[in-house]
LOTORBA-555633 format. One record per residue (C-alpha): x negated, y, z negated; residue in three letters. Coordinates in steps of 0.2 Angstrom, whole numbers, plus 2048, in hexadecimal, padded with zeros to 3 digits. Layout:
residues N
XYZALA...
***
This chain:
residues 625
0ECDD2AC5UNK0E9DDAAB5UNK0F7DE8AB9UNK102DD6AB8UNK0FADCFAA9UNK0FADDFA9FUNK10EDE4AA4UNK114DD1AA3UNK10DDCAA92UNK10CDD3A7FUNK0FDDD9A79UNK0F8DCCA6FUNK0FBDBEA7DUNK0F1DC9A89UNK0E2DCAA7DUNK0E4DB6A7CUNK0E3DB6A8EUNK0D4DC2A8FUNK0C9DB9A83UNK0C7DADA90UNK0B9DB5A9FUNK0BEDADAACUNK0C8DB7ABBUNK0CFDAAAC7UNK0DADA2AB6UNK0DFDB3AB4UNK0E4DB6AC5UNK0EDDA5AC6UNK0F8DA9AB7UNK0FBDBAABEUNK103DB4ACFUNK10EDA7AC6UNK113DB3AB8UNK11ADC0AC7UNK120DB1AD1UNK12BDA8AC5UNK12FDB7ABAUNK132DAFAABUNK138DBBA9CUNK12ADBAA91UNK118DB1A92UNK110DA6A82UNK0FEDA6A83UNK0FBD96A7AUNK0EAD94A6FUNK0E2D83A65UNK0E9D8DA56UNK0F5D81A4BUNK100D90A4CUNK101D92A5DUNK105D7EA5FUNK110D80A52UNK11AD8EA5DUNK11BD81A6CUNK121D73A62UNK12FD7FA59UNK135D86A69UNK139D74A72UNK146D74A61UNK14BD85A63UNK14CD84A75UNK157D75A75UNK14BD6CA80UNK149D5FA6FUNK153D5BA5EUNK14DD55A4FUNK14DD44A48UNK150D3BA38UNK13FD37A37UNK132D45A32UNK12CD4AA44UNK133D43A4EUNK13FD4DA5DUNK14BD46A6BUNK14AD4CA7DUNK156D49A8BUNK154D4AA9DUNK162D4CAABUNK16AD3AAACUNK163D3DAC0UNK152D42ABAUNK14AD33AB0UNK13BD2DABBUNK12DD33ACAUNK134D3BAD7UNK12BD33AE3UNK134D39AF3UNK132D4CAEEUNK120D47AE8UNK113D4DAF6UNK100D50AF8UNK0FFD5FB03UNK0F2D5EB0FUNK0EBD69B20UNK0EFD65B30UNK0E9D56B39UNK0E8D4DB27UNK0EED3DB25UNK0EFD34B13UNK0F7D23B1BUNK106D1CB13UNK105D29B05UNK112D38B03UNK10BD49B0EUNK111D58B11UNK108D67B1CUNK100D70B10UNK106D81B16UNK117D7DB17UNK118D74B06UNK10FD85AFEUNK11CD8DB06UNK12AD84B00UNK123D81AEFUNK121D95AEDUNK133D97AF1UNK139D8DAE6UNK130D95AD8UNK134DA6AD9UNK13CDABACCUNK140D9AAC6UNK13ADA0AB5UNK148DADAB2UNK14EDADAA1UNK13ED9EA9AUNK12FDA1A91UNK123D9CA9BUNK114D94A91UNK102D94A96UNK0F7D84A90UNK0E6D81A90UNK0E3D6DA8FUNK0D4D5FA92UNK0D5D50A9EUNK0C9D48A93UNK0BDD4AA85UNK0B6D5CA7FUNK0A7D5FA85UNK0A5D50A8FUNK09FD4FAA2UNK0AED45AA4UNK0BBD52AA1UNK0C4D5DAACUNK0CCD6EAA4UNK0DDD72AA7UNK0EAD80AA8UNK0FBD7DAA7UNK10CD89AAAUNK11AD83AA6UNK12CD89A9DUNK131D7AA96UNK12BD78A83UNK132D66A86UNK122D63A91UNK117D70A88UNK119D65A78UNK118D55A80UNK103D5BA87UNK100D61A74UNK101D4EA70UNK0F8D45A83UNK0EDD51A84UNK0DCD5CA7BUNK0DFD6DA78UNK0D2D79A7FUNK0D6D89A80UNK0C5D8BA75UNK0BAD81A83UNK0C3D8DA91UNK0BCD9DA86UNK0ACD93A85UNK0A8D90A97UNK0ADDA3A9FUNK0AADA5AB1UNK0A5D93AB6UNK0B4D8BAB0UNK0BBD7EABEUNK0CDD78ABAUNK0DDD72AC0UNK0ECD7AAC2UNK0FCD75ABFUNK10DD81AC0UNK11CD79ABCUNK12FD80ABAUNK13FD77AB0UNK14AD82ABBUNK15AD86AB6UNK163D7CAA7UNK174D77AA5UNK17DD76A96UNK172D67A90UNK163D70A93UNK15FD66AA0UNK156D69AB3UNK166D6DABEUNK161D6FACFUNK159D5FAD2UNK15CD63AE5UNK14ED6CAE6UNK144D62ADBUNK132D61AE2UNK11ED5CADDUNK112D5FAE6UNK0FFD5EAE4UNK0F2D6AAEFUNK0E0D63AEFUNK0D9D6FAF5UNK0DFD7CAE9UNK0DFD6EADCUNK0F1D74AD8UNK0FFD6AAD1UNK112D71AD5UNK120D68ACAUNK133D73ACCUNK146D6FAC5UNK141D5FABCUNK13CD5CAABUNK138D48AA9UNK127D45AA4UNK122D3DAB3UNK125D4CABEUNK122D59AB1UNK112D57AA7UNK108D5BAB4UNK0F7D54AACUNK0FBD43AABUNK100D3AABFUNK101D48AC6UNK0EDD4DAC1UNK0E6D3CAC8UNK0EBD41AD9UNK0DFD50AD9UNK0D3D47ACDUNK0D3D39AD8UNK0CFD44AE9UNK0C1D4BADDUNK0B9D3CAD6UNK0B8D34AEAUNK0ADD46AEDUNK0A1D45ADEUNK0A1D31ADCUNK0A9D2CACDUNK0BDD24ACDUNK0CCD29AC4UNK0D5D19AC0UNK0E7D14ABAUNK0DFD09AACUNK0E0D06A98UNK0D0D07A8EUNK0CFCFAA81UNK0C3CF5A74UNK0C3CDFA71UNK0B8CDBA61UNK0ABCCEA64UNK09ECC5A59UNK095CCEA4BUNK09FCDBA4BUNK09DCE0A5CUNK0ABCEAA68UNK0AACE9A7BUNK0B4CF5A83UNK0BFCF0A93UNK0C9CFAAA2UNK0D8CF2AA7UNK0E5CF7AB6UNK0F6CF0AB7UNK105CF2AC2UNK115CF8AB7UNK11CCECAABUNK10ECE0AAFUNK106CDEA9DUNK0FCCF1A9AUNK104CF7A8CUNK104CE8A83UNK0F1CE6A8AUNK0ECCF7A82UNK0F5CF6A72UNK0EECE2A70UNK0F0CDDA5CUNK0DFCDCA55UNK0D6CE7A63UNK0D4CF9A65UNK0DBD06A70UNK0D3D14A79UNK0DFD17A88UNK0EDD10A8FUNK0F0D18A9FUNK0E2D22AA8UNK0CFD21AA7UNK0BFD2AAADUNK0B1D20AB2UNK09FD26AB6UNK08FD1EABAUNK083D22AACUNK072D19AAAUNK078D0CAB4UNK084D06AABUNK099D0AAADUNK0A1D17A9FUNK0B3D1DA9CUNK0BCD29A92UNK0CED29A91UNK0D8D37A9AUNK0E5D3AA8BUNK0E5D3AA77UNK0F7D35A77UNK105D2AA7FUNK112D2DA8AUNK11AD1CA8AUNK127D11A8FUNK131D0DA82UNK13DCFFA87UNK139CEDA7FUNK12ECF3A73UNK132CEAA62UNK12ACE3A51UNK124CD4A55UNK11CCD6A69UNK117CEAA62UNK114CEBA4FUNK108CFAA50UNK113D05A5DUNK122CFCA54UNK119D05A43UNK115D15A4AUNK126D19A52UNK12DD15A42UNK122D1FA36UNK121D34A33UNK116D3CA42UNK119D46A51UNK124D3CA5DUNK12FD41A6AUNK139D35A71UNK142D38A84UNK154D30A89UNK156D22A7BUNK166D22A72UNK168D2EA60UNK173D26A54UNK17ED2EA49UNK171D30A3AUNK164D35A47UNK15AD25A48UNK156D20A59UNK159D0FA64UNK152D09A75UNK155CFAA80UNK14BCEAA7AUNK14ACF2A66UNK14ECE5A57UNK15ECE6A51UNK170CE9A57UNK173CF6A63UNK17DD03A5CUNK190D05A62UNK18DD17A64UNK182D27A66UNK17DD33A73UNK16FD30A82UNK16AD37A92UNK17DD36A98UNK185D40A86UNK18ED38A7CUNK18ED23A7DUNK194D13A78UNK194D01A7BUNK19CCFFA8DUNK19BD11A93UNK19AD11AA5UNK195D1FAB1UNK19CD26AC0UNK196D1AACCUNK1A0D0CAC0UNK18FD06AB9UNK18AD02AA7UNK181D0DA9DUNK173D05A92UNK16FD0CA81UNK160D14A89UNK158D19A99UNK14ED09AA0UNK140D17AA3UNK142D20A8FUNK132D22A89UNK12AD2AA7BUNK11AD36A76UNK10CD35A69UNK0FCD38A65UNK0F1D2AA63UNK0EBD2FA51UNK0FDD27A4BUNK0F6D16A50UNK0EED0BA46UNK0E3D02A52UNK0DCD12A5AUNK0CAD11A5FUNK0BED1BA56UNK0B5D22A68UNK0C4D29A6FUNK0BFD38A70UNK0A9D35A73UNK0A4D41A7FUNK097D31A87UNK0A6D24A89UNK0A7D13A87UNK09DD08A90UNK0A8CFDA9BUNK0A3CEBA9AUNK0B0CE4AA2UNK0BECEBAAEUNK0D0CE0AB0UNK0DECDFABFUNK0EFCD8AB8UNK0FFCD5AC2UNK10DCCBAC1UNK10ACBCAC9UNK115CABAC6UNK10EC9FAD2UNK0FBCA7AD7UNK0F0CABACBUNK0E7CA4ABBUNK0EACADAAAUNK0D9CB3AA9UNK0C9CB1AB8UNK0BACBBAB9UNK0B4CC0AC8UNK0A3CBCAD3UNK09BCCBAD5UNK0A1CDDAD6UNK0A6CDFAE9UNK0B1CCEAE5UNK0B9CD5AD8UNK0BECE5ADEUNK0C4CDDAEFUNK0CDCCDAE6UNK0D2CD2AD6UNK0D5CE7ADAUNK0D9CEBAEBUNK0E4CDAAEEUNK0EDCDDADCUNK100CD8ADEUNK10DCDAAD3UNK11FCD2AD4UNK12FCDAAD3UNK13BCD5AC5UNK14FCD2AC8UNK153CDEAB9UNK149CEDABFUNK140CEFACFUNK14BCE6ADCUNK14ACD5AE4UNK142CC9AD7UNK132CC1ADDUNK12CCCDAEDUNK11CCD2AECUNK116CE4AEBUNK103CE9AEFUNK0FBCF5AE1UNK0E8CF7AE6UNK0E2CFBAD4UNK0F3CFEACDUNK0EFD0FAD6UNK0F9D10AE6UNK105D1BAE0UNK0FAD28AD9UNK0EDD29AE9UNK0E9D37AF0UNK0DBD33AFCUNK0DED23B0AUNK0DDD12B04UNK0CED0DB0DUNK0C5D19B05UNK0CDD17AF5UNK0C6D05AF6UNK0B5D0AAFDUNK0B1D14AEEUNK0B6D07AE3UNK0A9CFCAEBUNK09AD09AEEUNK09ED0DAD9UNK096CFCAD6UNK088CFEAE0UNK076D02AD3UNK07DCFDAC4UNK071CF4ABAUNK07DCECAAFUNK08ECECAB9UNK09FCE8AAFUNK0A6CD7AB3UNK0B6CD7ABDUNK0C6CCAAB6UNK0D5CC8ABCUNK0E3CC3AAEUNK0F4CBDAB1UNK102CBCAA4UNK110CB8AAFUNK10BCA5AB7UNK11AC99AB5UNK11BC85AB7UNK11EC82AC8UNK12BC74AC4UNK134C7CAB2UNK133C8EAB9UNK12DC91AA6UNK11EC9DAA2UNK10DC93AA1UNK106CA0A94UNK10DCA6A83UNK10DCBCA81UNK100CBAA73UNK0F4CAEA7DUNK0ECCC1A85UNK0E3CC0A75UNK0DACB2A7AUNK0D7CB7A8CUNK0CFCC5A84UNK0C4CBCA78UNK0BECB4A87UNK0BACC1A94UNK0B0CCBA84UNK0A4CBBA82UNK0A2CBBA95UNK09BCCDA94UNK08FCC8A89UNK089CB7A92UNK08FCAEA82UNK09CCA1A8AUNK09BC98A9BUNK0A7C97AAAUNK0ABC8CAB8UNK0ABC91AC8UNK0B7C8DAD5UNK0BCC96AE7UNK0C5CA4ADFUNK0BBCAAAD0UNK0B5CA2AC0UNK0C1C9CAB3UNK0BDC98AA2UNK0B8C86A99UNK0C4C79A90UNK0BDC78A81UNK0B8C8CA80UNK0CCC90A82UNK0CDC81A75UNK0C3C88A69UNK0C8C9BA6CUNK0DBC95A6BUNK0D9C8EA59UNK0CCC9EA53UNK0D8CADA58UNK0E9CA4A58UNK0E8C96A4CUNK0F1C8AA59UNK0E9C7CA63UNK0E8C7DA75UNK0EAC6EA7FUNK0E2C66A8FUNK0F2C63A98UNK0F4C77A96UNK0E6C7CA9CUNK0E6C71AAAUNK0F7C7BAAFUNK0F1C8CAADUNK0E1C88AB4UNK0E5C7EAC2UNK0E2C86AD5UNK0F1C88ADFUNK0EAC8AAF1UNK0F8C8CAFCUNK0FFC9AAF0UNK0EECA3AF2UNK0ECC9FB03UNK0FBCA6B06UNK0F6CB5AFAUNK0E5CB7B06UNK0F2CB9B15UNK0FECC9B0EUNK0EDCD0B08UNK0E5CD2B19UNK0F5CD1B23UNK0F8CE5B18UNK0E6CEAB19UNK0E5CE8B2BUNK0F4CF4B2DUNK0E9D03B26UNK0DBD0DB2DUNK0CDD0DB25UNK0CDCFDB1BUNK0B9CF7B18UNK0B5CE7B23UNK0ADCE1B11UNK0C1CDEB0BUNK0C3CD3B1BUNK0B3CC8B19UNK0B6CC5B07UNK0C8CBFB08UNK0C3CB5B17UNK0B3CADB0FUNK0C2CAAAFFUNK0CCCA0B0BUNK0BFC95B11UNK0BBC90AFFUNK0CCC8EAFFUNK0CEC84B0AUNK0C1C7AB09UNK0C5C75AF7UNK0D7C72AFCUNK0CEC66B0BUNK0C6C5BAF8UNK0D3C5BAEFUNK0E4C5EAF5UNK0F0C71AF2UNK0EEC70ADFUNK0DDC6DAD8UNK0DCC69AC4UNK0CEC76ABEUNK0C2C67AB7UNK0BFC62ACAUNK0B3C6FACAUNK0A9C6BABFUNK099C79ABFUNK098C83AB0UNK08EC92AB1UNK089C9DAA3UNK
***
């Protein structure tokens, strides 16, 4: 091992390397230095100068260009190479495992493969040793990380997501636990793109807490610490009893000054950006979160420090504080949006004309450009996104990076939804809300994007996806995490999607969140009552009224409220039946999901046996504080 270390890297990246005491890093970045050969090794510190070396070499490399804007760089990926490979995305497992629907592969023979493909992958790279933080310094949260990888595209994109700490490494030695990733551009073609996407592959070993990521470079399959780290933080958390969760972290201002903090999990382009980035509000994640038990009560940190986000649709008016930041001197890097010719940047959905020409993920382009299958190029990818650290924002909460978290004080489930649910209902209790508002989350497809408009896709948690354990247990730890707390967050489910069943017009406004938020805050605190009805509790008239007129400045009518808050039965009837009909196809699921849907339907039903299919919300009349 040290033969390697000492032949492979220059004196001063070896003395880097040996000032952390800890052997099994150093024998992990010895067998991947023989394995994938690169030409040279970069040891990278906290040092500025050392970040500074990463962030010239994505230039120098080719892997980014400059901008017209102080900071900010351009990546492009293959034009076949823009989102998740989730067909060559596996969980390796030992024989006799079974993960349900999720992807497998043997765990032997996906090791085997995975090594094969790496061998000598890094002929002719630099490859780039990194030393990051999934979560807080110092924090009982976080889980240390080492990353390998050649691409100074992806190196540079994890100085911005995540904390630096190769100092924490050299503070803990020997008893460091960490995760591993190992991850290879392969060879580049004249773009500087990954070539052999044939033998693109990512794979994730839990038992060696390994993550392998080989001839691609988009974000999604390639920075290893952000997807691709839930699966083996997820398997860890089920072991040790805390969750990993696909959920912002907000901050919503209250009375006198006061700032509740909520979690929310919503399916893709189902509202969470927005959510996270609400005007008026603070941010303290928008895409994964910690959460522990501590003194009874729930705490999160937020897994990153920065942004990888889709970038499409953002604008002034919907975005002003991303709209100012992408617009303002910082360290961005943007992937697969259009360059003009004066090195400005455009994107699907951005004000203003689209230019008639540039250069993109496909070369050079202009209005009309088609490609080989005879389809239309857009300006950008669908999927472009862009990087940042959180400092650039201007609503960034001030706890981002407190070692103790945030106490949770409510937790929100959000799908797309035009014909079910309410724009905002709490919960009854904790097992309700994790059965009716989590693991029955739906999202609907859209006609631009995701295939046939209006079908319904299941997303327990907005984390099937990224599971590595089976659902039923997933599900089971969700429930058992709400069991002794003293002081348990409230559970809501929000809606911004509901149309009029008769215009087909959206019942809600974009800015009306606001609002919905104002609310489930007062509800945290016992400050505003509810009514209860068979599904949940929704809020009062003339609290919404009040609300409306104090954070918009617009009034709020009866006859909309009744429409929002009506209860539709047969839709949720119906809702009940594709819940259960899916849970009783996979093992494992608790018997508490089936006795709380059923118990559901029967207040269902009896309500519907009252007052007919669709119930105006003042026929329950009980207000509860």
């Amino acid at each position: 091992m040290e033969k390697i270390l000492k032949n492979r890297l220059n004196k001063e990246n070896y003395e880097k390397l040996s000032a952390i005491d800890n052997p099994e890093l150093r024998r992990f970045v010895a067998k991947y230095v023989e394995l994938c050969n690169p030409d040279r090794v970069f040891v990278c510190t906290d040092s500025p100068d050392d970040i500074k070396y990463i962030r010239e070499a994505a230039v120098r490399d080719g892997e980014e260009s400059g901008l017209a804007i102080d900071g900010h760089t351009v990546h492009f990926d293959n034009y076949h190479d823009q989102a998740r490979d989730r067909e060559h995305t596996k969980i390796l497992v030992p024989k006799g495992v079974a993960l349900g629907p999720i992807k497998t592969i043997d765990r032997e023979e996906g090791l085997r493969e995975i090594h094969e493909i790496l061998k000598d992958i890094m002929k002719g790279h630099e490859m780039y040793v990194r030393f990051f933080c999934l979560g807080p310094i110092g924090s009982e949260f976080s889980i240390l990380c080492v990353q390998l990888t050649d691409s100074s595209f992806v190196a540079h994109n994890e100085d911005l997501l995540y904390r630096q700490a190769y100092e924490e490494f050299v503070r803990r030695g020997a008893s460091t636990r960490f995760f591993k990733f190992v991850h290879s551009q392969g060879e580049l073609d004249e773009r500087k793109t990954s070539k052999n996407l044939d033998k693109r592959r990512v794979y994730i070993d839990l038992q060696g807490e390994t993550v392998y990521s080989a001839n691609t470079q988009y974000g999604g399959n390639s920075i290893g610490l952000k997807k691709l780290a839930m699966r083996l933080a997820i398997n860890r958390a089920s072991k040790e009893g805390w969750l990993c969760e696909h959920m912002l972290i907000m901050g919503v201002h209250g009375p006198r000054g006061r700032v509740t903090y909520f979690t929310g999990a919503f399916p893709s382009l189902c509202g969470k950006t927005s959510t996270a980035m609400l005007d008026g509000e603070n941010i303290v994640g928008d895409d994964i979160a910690y959460l522990r038990k501590k003194g009874g009560e729930v705490r999160a940190v937020n897994v990153e420090k920065g942004i990888f986000g889709i970038i499409q649709g953002i604008n002034s008016k919907d975005d002003p504080i991303l709209w100012a930041a992408l617009h303002s001197p910082g360290e961005i890097i943007f992937s697969n949006v259009l360059v003009t010719e004066k090195g400005g940047v455009h994107w699907i959905g951005k004000d203003g004309e689209v230019p008639a020409r540039g250069f993109n993920h496909s070369g050079e382009w202009w209005i009309g450009k088609k490609d080989a299958a005879g389809k239309e190029i857009p300006c950008s990818h669908p999927n472009a996104r862009f990087t940042l650290d959180m400092k650039l924002l201007g609503n960034l909460d001030p706890k981002l990076d407190d070692p103790k978290g945030v106490v949770v004080g409510g937790i929100v489930y959000g799908g797309r939804d035009s014909d079910t649910s309410v724009p905002v209902e709490e919960s009854f209790d904790w097992v309700h809300g994790i059965i009716t508002k989590g693991a029955s989350l739906e999202s609907e497809r859209t006609a631009a994007v995701l295939g046939k408009e209006g079908a319904r896709e299941s997303n327990p948690m907005s984390n099937l996806d990224f599971l590595s354990i089976p659902i039923g247990r997933y599900i089971q730890d969700n429930l058992d995490f709400g069991k002794d707390l003293k002081n348990p967050p409230l559970i809501f489910g929000v809606n911004y999607f509901l149309k009029d069943k008769n215009t087909g017009r959206f019942l809600n406004e974009m800015a009306d969140k606001k609002v919905w938020y104002k609310w489930m805050e007062l509800r945290v605190h016992g400050e505003v009552g509810a009514v209860d009805r068979p599904t949940g509790r929704i809020p009062r008239y003339e609290d919404l009224k009040k609300l409306f007129k104090e954070v918009l400045g617009k009034k709020y009518s009866k006859g909309d409220y009744v429409k929002q808050f009506a209860l539709r039965v047969p839709e949720h009837l119906a809702k009940i039946d594709r819940i259960m009909k899916i849970y009783r196809k996979i093992p494992g699921t608790p018997e508490i999901v089936f006795k709380v849907l059923e118990e559901q339907r029967q207040r269902l039903m009896d309500a519907r046996e009252r007052y007919g299919d669709y119930i105006a919300p003042d026929k329950f009349s009980a207000s509860v504080g």
